[in-house]
C-alpha positions in Angstrom: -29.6 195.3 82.5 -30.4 191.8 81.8 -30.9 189.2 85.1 -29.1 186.7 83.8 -25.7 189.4 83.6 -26.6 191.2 86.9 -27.5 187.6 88.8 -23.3 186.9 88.1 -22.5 190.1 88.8 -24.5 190.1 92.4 -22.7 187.1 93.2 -19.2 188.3 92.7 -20.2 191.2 94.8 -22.9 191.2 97.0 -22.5 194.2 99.0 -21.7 196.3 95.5 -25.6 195.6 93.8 -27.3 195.8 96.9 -29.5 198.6 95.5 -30.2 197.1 92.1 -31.2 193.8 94.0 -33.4 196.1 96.6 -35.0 197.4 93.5 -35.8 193.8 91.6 -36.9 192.6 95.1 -39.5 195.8 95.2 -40.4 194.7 91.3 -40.9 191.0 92.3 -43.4 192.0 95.3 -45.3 194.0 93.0 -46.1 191.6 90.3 -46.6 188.9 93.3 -49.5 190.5 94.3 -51.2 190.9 90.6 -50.3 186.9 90.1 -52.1 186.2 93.8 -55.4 187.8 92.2 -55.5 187.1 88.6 -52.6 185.2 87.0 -51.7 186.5 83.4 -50.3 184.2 80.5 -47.4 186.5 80.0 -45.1 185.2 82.9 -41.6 185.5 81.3 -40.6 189.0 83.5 -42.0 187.0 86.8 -40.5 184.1 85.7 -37.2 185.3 85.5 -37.3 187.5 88.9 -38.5 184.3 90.5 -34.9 182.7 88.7 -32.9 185.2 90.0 -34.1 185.9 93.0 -33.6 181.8 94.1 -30.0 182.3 92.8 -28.9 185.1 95.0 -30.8 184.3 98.1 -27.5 182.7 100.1 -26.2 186.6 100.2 -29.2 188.2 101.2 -31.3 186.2 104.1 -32.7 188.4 106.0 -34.4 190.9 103.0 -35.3 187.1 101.2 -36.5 185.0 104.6 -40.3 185.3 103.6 -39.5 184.5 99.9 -39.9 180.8 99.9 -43.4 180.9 102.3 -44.6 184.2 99.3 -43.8 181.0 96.2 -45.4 178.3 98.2 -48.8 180.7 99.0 -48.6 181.2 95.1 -48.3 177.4 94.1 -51.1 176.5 97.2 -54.0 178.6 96.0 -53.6 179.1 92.1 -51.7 175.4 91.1 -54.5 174.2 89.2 -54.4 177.8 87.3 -50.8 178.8 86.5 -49.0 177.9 83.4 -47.7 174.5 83.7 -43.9 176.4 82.5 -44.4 178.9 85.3 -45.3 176.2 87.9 -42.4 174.3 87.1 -40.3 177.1 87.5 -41.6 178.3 91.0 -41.2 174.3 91.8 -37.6 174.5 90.9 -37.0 177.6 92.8 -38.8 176.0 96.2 -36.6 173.1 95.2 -33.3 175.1 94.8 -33.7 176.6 98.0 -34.2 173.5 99.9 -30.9 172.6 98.3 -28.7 175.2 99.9 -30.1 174.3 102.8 -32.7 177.4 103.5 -35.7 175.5 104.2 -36.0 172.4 106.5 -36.9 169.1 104.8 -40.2 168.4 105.7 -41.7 172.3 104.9 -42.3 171.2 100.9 -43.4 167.8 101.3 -47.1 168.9 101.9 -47.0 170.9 98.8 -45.7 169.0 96.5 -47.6 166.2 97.6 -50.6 168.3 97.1 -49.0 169.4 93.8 -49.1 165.4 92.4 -52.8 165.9 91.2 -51.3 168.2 88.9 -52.3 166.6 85.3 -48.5 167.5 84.2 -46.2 165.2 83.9 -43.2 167.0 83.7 -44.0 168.4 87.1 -45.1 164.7 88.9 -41.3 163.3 87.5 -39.3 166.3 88.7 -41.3 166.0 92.5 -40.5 162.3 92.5 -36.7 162.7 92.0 -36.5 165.3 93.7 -38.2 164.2 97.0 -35.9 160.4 96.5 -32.6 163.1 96.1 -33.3 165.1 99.4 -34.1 162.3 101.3 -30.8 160.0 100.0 -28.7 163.2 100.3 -29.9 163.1 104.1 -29.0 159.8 104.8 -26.0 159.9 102.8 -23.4 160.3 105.5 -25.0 159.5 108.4 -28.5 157.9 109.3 -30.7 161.6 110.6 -33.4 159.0 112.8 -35.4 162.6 114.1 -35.8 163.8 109.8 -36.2 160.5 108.8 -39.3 160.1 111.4 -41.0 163.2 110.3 -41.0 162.2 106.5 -42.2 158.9 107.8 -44.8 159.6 109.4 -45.9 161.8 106.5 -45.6 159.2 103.8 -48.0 157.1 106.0 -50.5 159.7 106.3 -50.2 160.1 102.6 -50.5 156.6 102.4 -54.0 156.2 104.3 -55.4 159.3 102.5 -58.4 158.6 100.5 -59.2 162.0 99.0 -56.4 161.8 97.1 -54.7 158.6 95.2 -52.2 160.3 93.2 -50.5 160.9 96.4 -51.1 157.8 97.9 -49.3 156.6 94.7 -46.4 158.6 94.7 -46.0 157.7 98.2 -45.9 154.3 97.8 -43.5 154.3 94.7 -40.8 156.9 96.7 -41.0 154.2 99.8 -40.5 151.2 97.6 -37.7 152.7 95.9 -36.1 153.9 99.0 -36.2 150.6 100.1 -34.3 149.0 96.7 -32.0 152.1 96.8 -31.1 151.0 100.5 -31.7 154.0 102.0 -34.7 153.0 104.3 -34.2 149.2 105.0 -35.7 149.1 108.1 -38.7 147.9 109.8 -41.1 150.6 110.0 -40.9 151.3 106.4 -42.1 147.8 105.2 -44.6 147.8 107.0 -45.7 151.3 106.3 -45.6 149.6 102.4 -47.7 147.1 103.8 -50.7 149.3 104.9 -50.9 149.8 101.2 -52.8 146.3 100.2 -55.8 147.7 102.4 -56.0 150.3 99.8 -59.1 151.1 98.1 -57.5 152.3 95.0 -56.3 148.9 92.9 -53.2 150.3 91.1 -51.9 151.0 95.1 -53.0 147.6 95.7 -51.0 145.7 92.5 -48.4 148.2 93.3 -48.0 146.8 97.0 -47.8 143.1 96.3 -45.4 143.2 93.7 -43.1 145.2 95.4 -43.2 142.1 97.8 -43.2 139.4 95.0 -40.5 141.2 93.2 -36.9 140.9 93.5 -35.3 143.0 96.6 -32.2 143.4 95.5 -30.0 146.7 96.5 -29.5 149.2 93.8 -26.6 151.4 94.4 -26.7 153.3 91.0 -27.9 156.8 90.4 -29.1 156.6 86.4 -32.6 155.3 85.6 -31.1 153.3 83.0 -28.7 151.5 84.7 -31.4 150.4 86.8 -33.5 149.2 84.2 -30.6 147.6 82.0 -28.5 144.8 83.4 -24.9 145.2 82.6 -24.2 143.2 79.2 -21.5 140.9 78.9 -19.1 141.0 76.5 -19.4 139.7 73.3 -16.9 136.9 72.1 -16.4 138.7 69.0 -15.8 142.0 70.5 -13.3 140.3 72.5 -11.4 138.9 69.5 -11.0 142.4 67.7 -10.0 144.2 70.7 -7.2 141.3 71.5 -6.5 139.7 68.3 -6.4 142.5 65.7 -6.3 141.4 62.2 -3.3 144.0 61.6 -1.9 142.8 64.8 0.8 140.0 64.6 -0.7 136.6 66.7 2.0 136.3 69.4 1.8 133.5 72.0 1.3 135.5 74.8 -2.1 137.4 72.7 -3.0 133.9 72.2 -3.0 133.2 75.9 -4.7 136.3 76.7 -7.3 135.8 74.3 -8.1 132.5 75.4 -8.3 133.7 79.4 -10.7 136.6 77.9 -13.2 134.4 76.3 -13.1 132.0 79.3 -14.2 135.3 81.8 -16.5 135.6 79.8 -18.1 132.7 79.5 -18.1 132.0 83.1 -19.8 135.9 83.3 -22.4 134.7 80.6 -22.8 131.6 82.7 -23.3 133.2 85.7 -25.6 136.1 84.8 -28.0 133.1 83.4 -27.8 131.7 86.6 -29.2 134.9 88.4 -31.8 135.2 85.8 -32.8 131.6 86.6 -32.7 131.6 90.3 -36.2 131.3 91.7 -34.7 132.7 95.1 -34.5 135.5 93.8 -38.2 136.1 92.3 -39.3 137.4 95.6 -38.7 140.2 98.0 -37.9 137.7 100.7 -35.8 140.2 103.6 -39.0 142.8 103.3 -41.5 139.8 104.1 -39.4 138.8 106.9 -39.7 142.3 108.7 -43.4 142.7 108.9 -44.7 142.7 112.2 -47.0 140.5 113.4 -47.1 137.9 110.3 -49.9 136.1 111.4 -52.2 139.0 112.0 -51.6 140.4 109.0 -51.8 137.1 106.6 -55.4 136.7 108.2 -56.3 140.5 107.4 -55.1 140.2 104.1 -56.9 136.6 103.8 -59.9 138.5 104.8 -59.5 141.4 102.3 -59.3 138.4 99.1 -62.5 136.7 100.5 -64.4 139.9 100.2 -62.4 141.3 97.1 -64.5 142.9 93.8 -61.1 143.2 91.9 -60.4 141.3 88.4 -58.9 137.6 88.4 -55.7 138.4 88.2 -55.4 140.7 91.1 -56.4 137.7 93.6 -54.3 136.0 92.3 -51.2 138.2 93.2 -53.1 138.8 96.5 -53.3 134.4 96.6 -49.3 134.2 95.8 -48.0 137.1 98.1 -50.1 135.3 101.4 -48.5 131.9 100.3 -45.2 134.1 100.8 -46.0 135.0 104.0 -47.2 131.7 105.0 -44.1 129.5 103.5 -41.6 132.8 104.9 -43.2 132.7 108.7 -44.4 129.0 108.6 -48.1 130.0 109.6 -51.1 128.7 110.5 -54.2 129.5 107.7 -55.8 126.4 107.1 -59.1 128.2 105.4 -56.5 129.0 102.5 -55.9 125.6 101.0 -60.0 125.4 101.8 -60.2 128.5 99.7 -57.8 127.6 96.9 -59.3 124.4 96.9 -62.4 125.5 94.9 -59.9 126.6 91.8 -58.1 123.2 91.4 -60.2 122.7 87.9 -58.1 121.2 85.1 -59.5 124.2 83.0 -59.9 126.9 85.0 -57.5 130.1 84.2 -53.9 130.3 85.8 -54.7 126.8 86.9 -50.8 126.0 87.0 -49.9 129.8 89.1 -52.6 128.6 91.6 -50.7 124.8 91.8 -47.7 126.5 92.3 -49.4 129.1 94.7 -50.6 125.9 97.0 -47.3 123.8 97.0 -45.8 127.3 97.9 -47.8 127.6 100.6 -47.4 123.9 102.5 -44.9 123.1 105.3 -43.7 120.7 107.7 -46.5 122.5 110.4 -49.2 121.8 108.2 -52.0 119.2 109.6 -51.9 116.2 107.3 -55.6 116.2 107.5 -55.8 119.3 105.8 -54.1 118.2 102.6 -55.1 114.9 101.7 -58.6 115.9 100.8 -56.5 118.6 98.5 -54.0 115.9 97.3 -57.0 113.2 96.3 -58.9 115.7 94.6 -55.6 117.1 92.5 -55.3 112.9 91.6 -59.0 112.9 90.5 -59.2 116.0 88.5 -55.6 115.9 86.8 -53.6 112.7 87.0 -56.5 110.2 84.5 -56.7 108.5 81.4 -59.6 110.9 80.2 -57.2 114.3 80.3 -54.3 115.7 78.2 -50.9 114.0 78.9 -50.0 118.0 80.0 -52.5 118.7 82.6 -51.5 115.1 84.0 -48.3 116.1 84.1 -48.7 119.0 85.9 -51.2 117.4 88.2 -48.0 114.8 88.9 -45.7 117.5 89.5 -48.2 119.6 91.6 -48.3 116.4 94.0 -44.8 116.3 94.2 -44.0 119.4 95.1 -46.6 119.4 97.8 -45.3 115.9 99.2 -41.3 117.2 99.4 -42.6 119.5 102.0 -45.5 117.8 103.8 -44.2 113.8 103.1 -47.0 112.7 105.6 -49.9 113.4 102.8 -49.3 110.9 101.0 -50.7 107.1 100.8 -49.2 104.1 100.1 -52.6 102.9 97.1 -52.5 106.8 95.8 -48.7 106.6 95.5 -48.6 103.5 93.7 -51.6 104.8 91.1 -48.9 107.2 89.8 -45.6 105.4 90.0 -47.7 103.2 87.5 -47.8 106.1 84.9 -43.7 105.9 84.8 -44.7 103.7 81.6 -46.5 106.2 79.8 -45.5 106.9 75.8 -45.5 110.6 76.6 -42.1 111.7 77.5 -43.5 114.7 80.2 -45.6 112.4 82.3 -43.1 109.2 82.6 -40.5 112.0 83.6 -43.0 113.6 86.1 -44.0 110.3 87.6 -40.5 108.8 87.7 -39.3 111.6 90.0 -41.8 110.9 92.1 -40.8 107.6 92.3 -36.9 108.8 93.1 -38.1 111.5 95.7 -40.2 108.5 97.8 -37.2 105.9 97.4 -34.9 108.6 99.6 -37.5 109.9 101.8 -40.0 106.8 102.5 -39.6 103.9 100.4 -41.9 101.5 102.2 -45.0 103.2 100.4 -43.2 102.3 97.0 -44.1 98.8 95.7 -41.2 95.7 96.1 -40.2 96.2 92.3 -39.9 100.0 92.3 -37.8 100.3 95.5 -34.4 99.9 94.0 -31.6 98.1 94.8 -29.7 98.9 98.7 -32.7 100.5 100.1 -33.1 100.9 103.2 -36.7 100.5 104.8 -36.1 102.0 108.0 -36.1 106.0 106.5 -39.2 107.7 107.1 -40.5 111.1 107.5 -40.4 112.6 110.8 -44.1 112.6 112.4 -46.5 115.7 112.3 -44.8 118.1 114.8 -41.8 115.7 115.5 -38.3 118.2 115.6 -35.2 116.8 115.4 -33.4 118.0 118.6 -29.3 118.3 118.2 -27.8 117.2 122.0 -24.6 117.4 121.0 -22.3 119.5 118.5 -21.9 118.0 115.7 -17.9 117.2 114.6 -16.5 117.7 118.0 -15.5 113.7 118.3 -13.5 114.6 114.8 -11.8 118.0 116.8 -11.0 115.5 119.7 -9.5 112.9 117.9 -7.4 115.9 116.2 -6.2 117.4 119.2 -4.8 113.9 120.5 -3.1 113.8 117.5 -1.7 117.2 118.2 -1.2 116.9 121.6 0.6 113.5 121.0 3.5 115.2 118.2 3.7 117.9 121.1 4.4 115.5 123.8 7.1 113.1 121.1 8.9 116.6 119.8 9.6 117.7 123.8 10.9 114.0 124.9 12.9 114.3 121.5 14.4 117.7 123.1 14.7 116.1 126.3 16.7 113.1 124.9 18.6 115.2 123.0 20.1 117.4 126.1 20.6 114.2 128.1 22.7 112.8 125.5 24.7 116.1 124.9 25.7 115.6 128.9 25.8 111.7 128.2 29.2 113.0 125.8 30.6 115.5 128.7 30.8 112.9 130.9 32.1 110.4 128.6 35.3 112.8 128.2 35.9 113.1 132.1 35.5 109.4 132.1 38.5 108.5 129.1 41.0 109.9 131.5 40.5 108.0 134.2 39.7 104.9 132.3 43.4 104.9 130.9 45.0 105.0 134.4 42.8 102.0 135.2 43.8 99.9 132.6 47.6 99.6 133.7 46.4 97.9 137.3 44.8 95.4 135.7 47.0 94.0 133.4 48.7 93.2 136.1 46.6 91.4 138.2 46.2 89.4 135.1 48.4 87.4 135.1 48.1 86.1 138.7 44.4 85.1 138.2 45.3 83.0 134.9 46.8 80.5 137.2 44.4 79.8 139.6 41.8 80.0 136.7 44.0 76.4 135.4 43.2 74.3 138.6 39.3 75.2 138.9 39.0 74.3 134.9 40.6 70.5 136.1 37.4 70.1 138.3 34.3 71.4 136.3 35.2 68.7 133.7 34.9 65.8 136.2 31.5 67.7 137.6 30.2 67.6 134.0 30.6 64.1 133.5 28.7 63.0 136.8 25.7 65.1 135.7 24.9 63.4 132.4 24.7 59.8 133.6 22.1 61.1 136.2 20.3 62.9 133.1 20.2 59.4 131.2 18.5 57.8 134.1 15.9 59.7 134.5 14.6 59.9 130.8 14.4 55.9 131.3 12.3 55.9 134.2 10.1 58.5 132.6 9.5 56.4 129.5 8.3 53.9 131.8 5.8 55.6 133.6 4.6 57.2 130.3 3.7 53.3 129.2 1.8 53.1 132.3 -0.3 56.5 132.4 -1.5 55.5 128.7 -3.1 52.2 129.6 -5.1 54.2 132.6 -5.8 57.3 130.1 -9.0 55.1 128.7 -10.2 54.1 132.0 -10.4 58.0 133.7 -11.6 59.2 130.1 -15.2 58.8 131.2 -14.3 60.7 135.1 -12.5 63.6 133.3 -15.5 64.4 131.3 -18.1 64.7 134.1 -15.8 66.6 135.9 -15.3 69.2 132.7 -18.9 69.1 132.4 -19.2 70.7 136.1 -16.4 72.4 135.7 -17.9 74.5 132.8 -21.4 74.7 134.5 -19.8 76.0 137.8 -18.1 78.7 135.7 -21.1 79.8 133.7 -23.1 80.1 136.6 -20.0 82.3 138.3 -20.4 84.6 135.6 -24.1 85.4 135.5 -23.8 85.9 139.2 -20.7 88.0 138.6 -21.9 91.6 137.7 -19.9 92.8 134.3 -17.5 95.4 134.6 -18.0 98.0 131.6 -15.4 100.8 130.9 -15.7 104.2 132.0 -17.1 106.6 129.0 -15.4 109.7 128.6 -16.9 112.6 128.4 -17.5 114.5 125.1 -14.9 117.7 124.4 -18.0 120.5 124.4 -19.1 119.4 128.2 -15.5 119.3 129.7 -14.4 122.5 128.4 -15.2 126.1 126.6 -13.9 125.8 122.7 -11.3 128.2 121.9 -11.9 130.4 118.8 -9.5 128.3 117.0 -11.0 124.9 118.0 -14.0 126.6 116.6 -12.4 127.2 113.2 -11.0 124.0 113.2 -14.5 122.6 113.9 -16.1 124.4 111.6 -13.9 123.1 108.9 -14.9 119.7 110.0 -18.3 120.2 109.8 -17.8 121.6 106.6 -16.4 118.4 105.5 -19.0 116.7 107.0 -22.4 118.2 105.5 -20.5 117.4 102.0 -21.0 114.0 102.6 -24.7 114.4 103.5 -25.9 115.2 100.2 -29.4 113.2 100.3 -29.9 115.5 102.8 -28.8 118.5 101.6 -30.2 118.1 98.1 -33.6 117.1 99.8 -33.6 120.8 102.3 -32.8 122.5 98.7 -35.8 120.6 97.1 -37.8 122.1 100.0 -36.7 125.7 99.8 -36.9 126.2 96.2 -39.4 128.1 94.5 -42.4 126.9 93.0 -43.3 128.6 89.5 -45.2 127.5 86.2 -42.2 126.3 84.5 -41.1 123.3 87.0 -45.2 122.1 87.2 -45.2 122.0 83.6 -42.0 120.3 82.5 -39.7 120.7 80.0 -41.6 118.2 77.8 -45.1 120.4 77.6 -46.0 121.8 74.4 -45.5 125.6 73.7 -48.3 127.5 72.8 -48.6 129.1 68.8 -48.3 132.5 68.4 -50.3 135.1 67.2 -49.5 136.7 63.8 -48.2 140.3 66.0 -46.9 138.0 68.6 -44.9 136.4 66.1 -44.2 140.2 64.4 -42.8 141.4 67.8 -40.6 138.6 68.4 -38.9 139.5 64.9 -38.7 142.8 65.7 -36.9 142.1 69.1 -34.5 139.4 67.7 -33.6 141.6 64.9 -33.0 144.6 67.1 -30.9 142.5 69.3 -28.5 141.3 66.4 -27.8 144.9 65.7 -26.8 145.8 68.8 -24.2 142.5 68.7 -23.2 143.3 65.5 -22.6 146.7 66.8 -20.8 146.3 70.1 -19.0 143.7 67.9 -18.2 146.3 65.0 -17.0 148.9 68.3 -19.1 152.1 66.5 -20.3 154.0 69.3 -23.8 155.1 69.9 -23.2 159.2 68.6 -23.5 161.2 65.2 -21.3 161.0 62.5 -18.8 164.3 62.2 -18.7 166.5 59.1 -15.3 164.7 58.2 -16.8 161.4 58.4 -19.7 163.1 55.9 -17.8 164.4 53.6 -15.9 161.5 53.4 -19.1 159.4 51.4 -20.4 162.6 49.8 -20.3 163.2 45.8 -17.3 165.0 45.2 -18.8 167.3 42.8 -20.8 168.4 46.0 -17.7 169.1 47.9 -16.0 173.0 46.8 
């Protein structure tokens, strides 16, 4: 009977083909021990034992429990031996078992790791995804800390071993894309990856750094490709035939949709070249910030470039990823600049990488002292009348970018040397040297001449002093939150007297209706004593008027005598004039001296909001909405802290006024090449043929039709 037919029959009955499995197992044991001793070219009959004997080993455990320890002896002493189809096939059976869960996880991982030094490539790729499979399918629905430990510590053996650098390899790469997968993003696994620059094998080495230098970023997909290949966007002419049909009739509302299409699109264009741009994302910044012990390590692997064999261009990755470390942690290494000082040549090879390598690698904590030297001889070499307008240029921009994060290096003469080039005919070095200028007019313009200042400036900015922090005592925006909840507390306080008023006059109108009542009964008494007051009211009238009279005569009188004495008092004015001044004179001199003595009186200041009282989560909203507000006024400042935490690359030393290089006749080929294959695939994804084989419809469609019957 054929396996294949008997291997579905034994799994829809088990218990039915127990003999005929009995008697394949007995046939399997046998030929086992012939392939321990000798193995033979002819391996198909093994081969396929081995096959079925991996598929049915769920329903028999106990008769298969030594199988997968009999294939492993096989693959440890004869893998360099056996047919690389027959090796492949025991691997997949080792590898199918571990799937279904009837070996632990960590019994392969010594094999196959011993199995990389296989020269078969077929074999390395299926060990690597299979290895990065196990260990995701693990982790996939919870975090298993005790397997994850064990495989760890195994990796870093395999890490450190020197007998073998194909496993030491393979190590590296599964961690490192563990790590991008998110699967390990912890601590101990960078810095496990780290252990790898101390490698004596270079490709490790290479491998190490620029897992560090490269972008971090999570990848969540499972295909190869889709890791490779960004997602494109879509093309503005694939998004007219899909909306706007030709055969289609042009509606307003297709019109509207088309035009929100091509406007997503855009702004997905726009944003994808953004990410492509973005030197924050050039480096592997959140595995850098988990080593431990940063400035340990960046003097070990300062150590290990000093005494390094390797080409150029590996210390110069091993140069860029300590100035990562250094710019990351802020440390102390003040024998690198001394080191990278000796490669600041106008000519020498990746001269701008290694300028962008040292601004990269300055901040606020570095000594003055130990720059200037750097900064003068950058001046000397690059920024003179004797070089190419590019390499001053660069030399311009190199200074800048060390001066945005160490301001204190620079000196007022030195400064004003390359301001001066601002009137240079080449269009690179007045650009480079007039934003220098504009950087030192918002950070320190006293060191600018009077001329170049600017209008409004204001001499007082300067740089805080080496080691100098600014120190926040209180929390920014909280005078803004008080003011607002006066405000508040104010409408609260005006909308309860309102309610207050308003129930007082609703009882104001109760009484007023008990009040009409009696008010009416009133009313009838007094008309009646009316009429008897209106005649004594007659008589009293009769003797006012005679008072009245009597009172004005005595009024007339005394405005006489008064004029009189007015006359008088004006002749005597001129003679006290000269009296009434020395008395003013004292006067004012007793009164000053009253209030020196007199101590002043200042008002009471109240206490800020944050020290009275614990913020409430939504005075902390508020506030941060504030301080929101706030910081978008700063924008000096803010633009100035992005200035500092941008990356430094070739590109922004250079300019966008430097001179591209010519191409090489296959350079030139290649580029053709690519911009022609890339106009296909537009005019493809435009066109909407998919990426598959024609039918025999389609065929027969452009075919001769004498050659159809």
């Amino acid at each position: 009977m054929d396996l294949s037919r008997l291997q579905t029959l034994t799994k829809t009955d088990p218990k039915g083909y127990r003999d005929e499995f009995l008697r394949q197992h007995q046939q399997f044991l046998t030929q086992l021990q012939i392939y321990l001793l000798k193995p033979s070219k002819d391996h198909k009959p093994f081969s396929s034992l081995v096959k079925y004997l991996s598929q049915v080993a769920p329903y028999y455990p106990s008769e298969l429990s030594i199988f997968p320890s009999q294939l492993g002896e096989l693959l440890e002493q004869n893998y360099a031996i056996l047919e690389p189809d027959l090796r492949l096939i025991l691997v997949q059976a080792l590898a199918l078992l571990r799937n279904r869960n009837l070996l632990p996880p960590t019994s392969l991982l010594g094999l196959f790791f011993k199995l990389f030094k296989c020269p078969d490539k077929r074999l390395r790729k299926f060990l690597h995804s299979h290895i990065v499979s196990d260990i995701r399918k693990i982790n996939k629905l919870k975090k298993d800390n005790k397997t994850n430990r064990e495989v760890l510590n195994f990796m870093q053996m395999a890490l450190q071993e020197e007998g073998n650098p194909v496993a030491s390899r393979k190590a590296l790469e599964i961690l490192t894309e563990l790590y991008i997968r998110g699967t390990w993003r912890d601590e101990k696994t960078v810095n496990i990856i780290t252990q790898g620059v101390f490698s004596k094998d270079t490709k490790v080495v290479v491998t190490t750094i620029n897992f560090f230098l490269s972008r971090g970023g999570k990848i969540e997909e499972d295909d190869e490709d889709n890791i490779k290949t960004l997602k494109k966007v879509p093309n503005k002419w694939a998004i007219k035939k899909d909306v706007m049909h030709p055969a289609t009739v042009k509606t307003r509302s297709k019109k509207k949709k088309l035009k929100s299409e091509l406007k997503r699109a855009k702004s997905e264009r726009k944003k994808a070249e953004e990410d492509a741009a973005d030197d924050t994302l050039h480096y592997n910044m959140g595995a850098i910030q988990l080593i431990h012990d940063p400035q340990g390590y960046c003097q070990k692997v300062f150590s290990v470039l000093r005494r390094s064999r390797e080409s150029f261009e590996t210390k110069v990755l091993l140069m860029n990823f300590i100035s990562r470390l250094i710019c990351t942690h802020q440390l102390m290494l003040f024998k690198f600049y001394t080191f990278l000082q000796k490669y600041l040549r106008p000519y020498q090879k990746h001269i701008t990488t290694i300028l962008a390598i040292l601004a990269q690698s300055c901040h606020p904590l570095v000594e003055p002292s130990v720059l200037e030297p750097i900064v003068k001889g950058i001046a000397n070499n690059f920024v003179s009348d004797k070089t190419d307008n590019e390499i001053i240029t660069v030399g311009i921009n190199a200074i800048r970018e060390i001066t945005i994060r160490c301001p204190l290096v620079m000196q007022a003469p030195l400064l004003q040397d390359l301001v001066r080039y601002r009137k240079s005919k080449h269009k690179g070095v007045s650009s480079a040297a007039v934003s220098l200028m504009t950087l030192f007019r918002t950070i320190n313009p006293s060191l600018l001449e009077r001329r170049t200042r600017g209008r409004d400036v204001d001499l007082t900015i300067k740089p805080l002093e080496y080691g100098e922090v600014e120190v926040q005592t209180i929390i920014p925006g909280t005078e803004l939150l008080e003011q607002y909840l006066e405000k508040e507390e104010k409408k609260k306080n005006k909308r309860q007297s309102n309610e207050v008023q308003e129930d007082t006059n609703d009882q104001d109108e109760v009484n007023d209706n008990d009040d009409e009542d009696n008010d009416n009964e009133d009313n009838d008494n007094e008309d009646e004593d009316k009429d008897d007051n209106d005649k004594d009211d007659n008589d009293n009238d009769d003797e006012d008027n005679d008072d009245e009279e009597i009172d004005k005569s005595v009024e007339e009188v005394q405005k006489k005598s008064d004029q009189n004495i007015s006359n008088s008092d004006l002749n005597n004015q001129d003679l006290d004039a000269a009296d009434d001044n020395d008395q003013d004179q004292e006067a004012k001199n007793s009164s000053t001296s009253n209030l020196t003595s007199s101590p002043i009186i200042e008002p009471p200041v109240k206490p800020r909001i944050e020290l009275t009282k614990i913020l409430s989560e939504e005075e902390w909203g508020i506030l941060k909405k504030f301080q929101e507000e706030f910081e978008v006024n700063k924008r000096t400042k803010r633009k100035f802290a992005e200035l500092m935490n941008k990356e430094v690359n070739e590109e922004s030393l250079q300019g966008p006024y430097t001179k591209k290089m010519k191409l090489s006749k296959d350079e030139k080929r290649d580029q053709i090449k690519q911009i022609k294959k890339e106009q296909a695939e537009e005019r493809r994804i435009a066109s909407g043929v998919k990426l598959s084989s024609t039918s025999n419809k389609e065929k027969l469609k452009h075919k001769n039709w004498t050659m159809i019957r």
